[in-house]
Each structure stands twice: as structure tokens, then as C-alpha cells.
C-alpha positions in Angstrom: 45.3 -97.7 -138.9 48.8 -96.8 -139.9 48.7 -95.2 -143.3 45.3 -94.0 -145.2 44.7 -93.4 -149.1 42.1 -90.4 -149.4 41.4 -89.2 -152.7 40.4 -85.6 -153.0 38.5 -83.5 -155.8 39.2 -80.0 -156.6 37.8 -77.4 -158.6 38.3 -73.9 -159.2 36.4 -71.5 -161.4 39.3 -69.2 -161.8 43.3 -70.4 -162.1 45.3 -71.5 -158.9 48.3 -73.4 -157.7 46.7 -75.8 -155.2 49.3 -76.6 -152.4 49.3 -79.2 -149.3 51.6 -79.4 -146.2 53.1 -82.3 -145.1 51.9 -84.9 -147.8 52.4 -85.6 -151.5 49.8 -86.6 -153.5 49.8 -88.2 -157.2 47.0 -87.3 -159.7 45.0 -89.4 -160.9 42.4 -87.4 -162.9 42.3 -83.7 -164.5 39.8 -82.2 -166.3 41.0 -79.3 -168.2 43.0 -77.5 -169.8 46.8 -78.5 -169.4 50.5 -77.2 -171.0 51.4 -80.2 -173.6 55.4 -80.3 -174.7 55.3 -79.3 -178.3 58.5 -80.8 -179.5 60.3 -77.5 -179.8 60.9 -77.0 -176.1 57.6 -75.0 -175.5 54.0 -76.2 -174.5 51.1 -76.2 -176.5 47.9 -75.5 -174.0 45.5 -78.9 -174.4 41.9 -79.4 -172.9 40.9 -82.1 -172.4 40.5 -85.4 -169.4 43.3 -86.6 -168.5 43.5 -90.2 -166.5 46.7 -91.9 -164.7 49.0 -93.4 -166.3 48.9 -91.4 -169.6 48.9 -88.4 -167.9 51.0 -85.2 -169.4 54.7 -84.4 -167.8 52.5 -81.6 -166.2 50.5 -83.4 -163.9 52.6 -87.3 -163.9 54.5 -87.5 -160.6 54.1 -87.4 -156.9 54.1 -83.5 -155.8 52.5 -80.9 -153.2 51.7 -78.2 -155.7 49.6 -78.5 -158.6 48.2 -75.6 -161.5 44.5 -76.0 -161.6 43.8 -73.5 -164.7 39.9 -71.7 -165.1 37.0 -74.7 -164.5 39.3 -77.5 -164.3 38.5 -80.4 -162.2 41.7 -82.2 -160.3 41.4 -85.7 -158.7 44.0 -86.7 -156.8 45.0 -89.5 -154.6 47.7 -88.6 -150.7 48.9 -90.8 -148.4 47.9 -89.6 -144.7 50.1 -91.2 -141.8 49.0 -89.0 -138.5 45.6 -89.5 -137.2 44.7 -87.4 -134.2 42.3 -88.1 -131.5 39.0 -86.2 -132.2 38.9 -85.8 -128.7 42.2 -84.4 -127.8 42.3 -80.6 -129.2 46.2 -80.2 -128.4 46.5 -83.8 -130.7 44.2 -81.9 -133.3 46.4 -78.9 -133.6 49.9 -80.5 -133.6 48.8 -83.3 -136.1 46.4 -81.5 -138.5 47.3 -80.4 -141.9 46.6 -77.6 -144.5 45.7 -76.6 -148.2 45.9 -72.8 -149.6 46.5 -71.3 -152.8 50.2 -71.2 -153.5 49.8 -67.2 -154.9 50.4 -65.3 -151.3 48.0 -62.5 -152.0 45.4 -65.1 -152.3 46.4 -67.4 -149.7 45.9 -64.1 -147.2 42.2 -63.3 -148.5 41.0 -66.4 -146.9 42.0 -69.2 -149.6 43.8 -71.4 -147.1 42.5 -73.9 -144.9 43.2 -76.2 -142.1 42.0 -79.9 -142.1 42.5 -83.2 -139.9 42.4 -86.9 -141.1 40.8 -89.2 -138.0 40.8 -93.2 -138.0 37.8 -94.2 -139.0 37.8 -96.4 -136.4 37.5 -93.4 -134.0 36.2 -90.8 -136.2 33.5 -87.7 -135.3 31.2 -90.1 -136.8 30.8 -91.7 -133.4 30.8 -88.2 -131.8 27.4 -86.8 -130.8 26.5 -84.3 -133.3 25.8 -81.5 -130.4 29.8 -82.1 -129.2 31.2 -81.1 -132.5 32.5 -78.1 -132.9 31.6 -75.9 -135.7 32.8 -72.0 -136.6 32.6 -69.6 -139.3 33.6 -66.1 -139.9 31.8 -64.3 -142.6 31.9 -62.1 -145.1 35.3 -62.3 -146.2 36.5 -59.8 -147.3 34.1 -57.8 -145.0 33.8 -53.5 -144.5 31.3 -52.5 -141.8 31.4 -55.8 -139.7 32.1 -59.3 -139.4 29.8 -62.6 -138.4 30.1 -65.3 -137.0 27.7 -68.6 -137.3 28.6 -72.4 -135.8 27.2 -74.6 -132.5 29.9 -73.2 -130.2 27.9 -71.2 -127.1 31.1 -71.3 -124.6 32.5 -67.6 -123.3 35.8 -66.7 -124.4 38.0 -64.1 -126.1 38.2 -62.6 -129.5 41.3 -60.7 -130.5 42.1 -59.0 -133.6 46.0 -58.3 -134.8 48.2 -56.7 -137.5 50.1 -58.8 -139.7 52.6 -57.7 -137.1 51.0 -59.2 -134.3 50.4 -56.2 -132.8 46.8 -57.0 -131.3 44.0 -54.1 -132.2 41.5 -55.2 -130.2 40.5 -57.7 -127.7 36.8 -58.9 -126.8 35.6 -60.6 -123.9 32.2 -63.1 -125.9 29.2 -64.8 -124.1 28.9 -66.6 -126.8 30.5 -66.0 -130.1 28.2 -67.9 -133.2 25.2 -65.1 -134.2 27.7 -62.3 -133.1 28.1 -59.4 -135.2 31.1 -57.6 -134.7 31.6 -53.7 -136.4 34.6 -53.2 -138.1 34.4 -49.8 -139.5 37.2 -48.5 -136.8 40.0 -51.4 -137.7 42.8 -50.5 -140.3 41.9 -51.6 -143.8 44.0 -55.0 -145.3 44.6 -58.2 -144.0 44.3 -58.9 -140.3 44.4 -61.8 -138.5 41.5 -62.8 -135.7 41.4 -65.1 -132.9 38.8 -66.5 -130.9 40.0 -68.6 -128.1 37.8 -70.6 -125.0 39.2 -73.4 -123.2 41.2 -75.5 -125.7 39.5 -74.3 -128.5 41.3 -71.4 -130.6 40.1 -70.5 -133.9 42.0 -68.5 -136.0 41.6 -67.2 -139.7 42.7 -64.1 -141.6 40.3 -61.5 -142.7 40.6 -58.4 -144.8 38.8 -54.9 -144.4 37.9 -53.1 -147.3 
């Protein structure tokens, strides 16, 4: 498989520029409210669904950043062309792709997100279910203590830095999902923690209140 179409929903119940690495996409749907040209050289704000072709000058065009405003609903349609081995973790990380909200303070709180696209020829469908791996970190934002849930059992290390990659603290796990870790003594704000073990290596950002 060369080239894939995948076409994506999003929704957001408060207002965000959505934005994707390395890909365009081209909407096809939107469901909300949207700025309409109102002759005079200003926009007139317009609810309403709007469908591809008669879409407003808004939304018409390929891009990689779109406005979803309060309870809209975007449907879009991107052109994937790299298709890692599910397999192959060091394919996975070079070759994967990301979405966040475009507004930095937001994209730092946990709204931004790493994804792969696999042939569906070879995709985790045809993985055992216990050789996936799965990971989460929660809450986020946290005060007194982070979790963390998912099927992965192997040892490794967790590490916690400054947004100056300083490192805070570092962790030797048994076995990291249903581990509670306390927080109480790290800096409050946005730091960033990384769980590694083997050629796995998770990494998200988490703020401290």
C-alpha cells in the first residue's frame, strides 16, 4: 500500500485550532459555527453544516490547521504515505505522526498526541491482543501523585525532567501499569516524564498543581 485516504472526526466542547504534522488534510464536513465573509471585508459568525464543495473560504482548501469553535464537529479527509512496521518500534517512532492543539499552553497540558497509520495488510489487527502495547498516565493535570494503567509488565526506568531537561528524578519500575507514583515533592508546572524498557519509551507531559 502506497498511499491511504483516512478520514477523521473531531470534536471539541470548548474552541481549538486542531493541527497535524506532516500531512494536509481537506475538510469535508463541519458542524458548527463558522466566520462567513460579509461583503464589507469582515465575517459574520454562521452555524450551521457545512459539506464539501460549498464549503466557506474558512474551511475550503487543503491545510494542517483548522479552528474548531465550542461543540463543533470537523470531518476531514488526509493522505497518509508512511506506514511503519507494527513490529519494528525504532520504524514506529521515526514514521509516526502527531495532532495537538495549536494554542501552546494547551498543547503542554496534555492536548497533543502521537499516532501511527499501519497497512492494513499488516496491521495490529493480526497482532495477538496480549503483544500490544498499551499505556496511560493519569490524572492530568495531577497534585499529590500520578498513575499509571496499560498491559505493559516489563522492568524499566521512569524519569521525570524540567522543561529544561534537567532530569528531577529517576525510578528504577518492576512493572509500571497500577503504579502510583507521589508527586507532592516535584516543582509545580509542566514537566515532562519518561518511561523507557527495551525499545519501548513512552513519553508525555504532565503538569503539577
Amino acid at each position: 500500500m502506497s498511499v491511504a485516504k483516512s478520514f477523521w472526526l473531531v470534536i471539541y466542547p470548548h474552541v481549538h485550532p486542531w493541527h497535524i504534522h506532516k500531512v494536509q488534510f481537506q475538510v469535508t464536513e463541519y458542524d458548527g459555527v463558522v466566520g462567513i465573509p460579509d461583503g464589507n471585508g469582515g465575517y459574520t459568525d454562521s452555524a450551521g453544516v457545512f459539506t464539501y464543495p460549498n464549503l466557506p473560504d474558512e474551511l475550503f482548501g487543503w491545510k494542517d490547521v483548522q479552528l474548531i469553535r465550542e461543540g463543533a464537529k470537523l470531518t476531514y479527509v488526509a493522505r497518509f504515505d508512511s506506514f511503519p512496521s507494527p513490529w519494528d518500534m525504532d520504524s514506529l517512532w521515526q514514521e509516526g505522526f502527531m495532532y495537538h492543539c495549536h494554542i501552546l499552553t494547551h498543547e503542554d497540558t496534555a492536548m497533543m498526541h502521537q499516532f501511527v497509520v499501519v497497512d492494513s495488510l499488516v496491521s495490529t489487527a493480526n497482532i495477538p491482543e496480549e503483544d500490544l502495547v498499551s499505556l496511560t498516565m493519569f490524572p492530568n493535570p495531577a497534585t499529590n501523585s500520578v498513575n499509571f494503567k496499560g498491559n505493559f509488565t516489563d522492568s524499566g526506568l521512569l524519569r521525570f525532567y524540567d522543561l529544561n531537561g534537567r532530569l528531577l528524578e529517576e525510578i528504577d519500575v518492576e512493572s509500571l501499569p497500577n503504579y502510583s507514583f507521589p508527586t507532592e515533592h516535584l516543582p509545580r508546572g509542566i514537566i515532562k516524564v519518561e518511561y523507557i524498557s527495551g525499545n519501548i519509551r513512552f513519553v508525555q507531559k504532565l503538569m503539577l498543581q
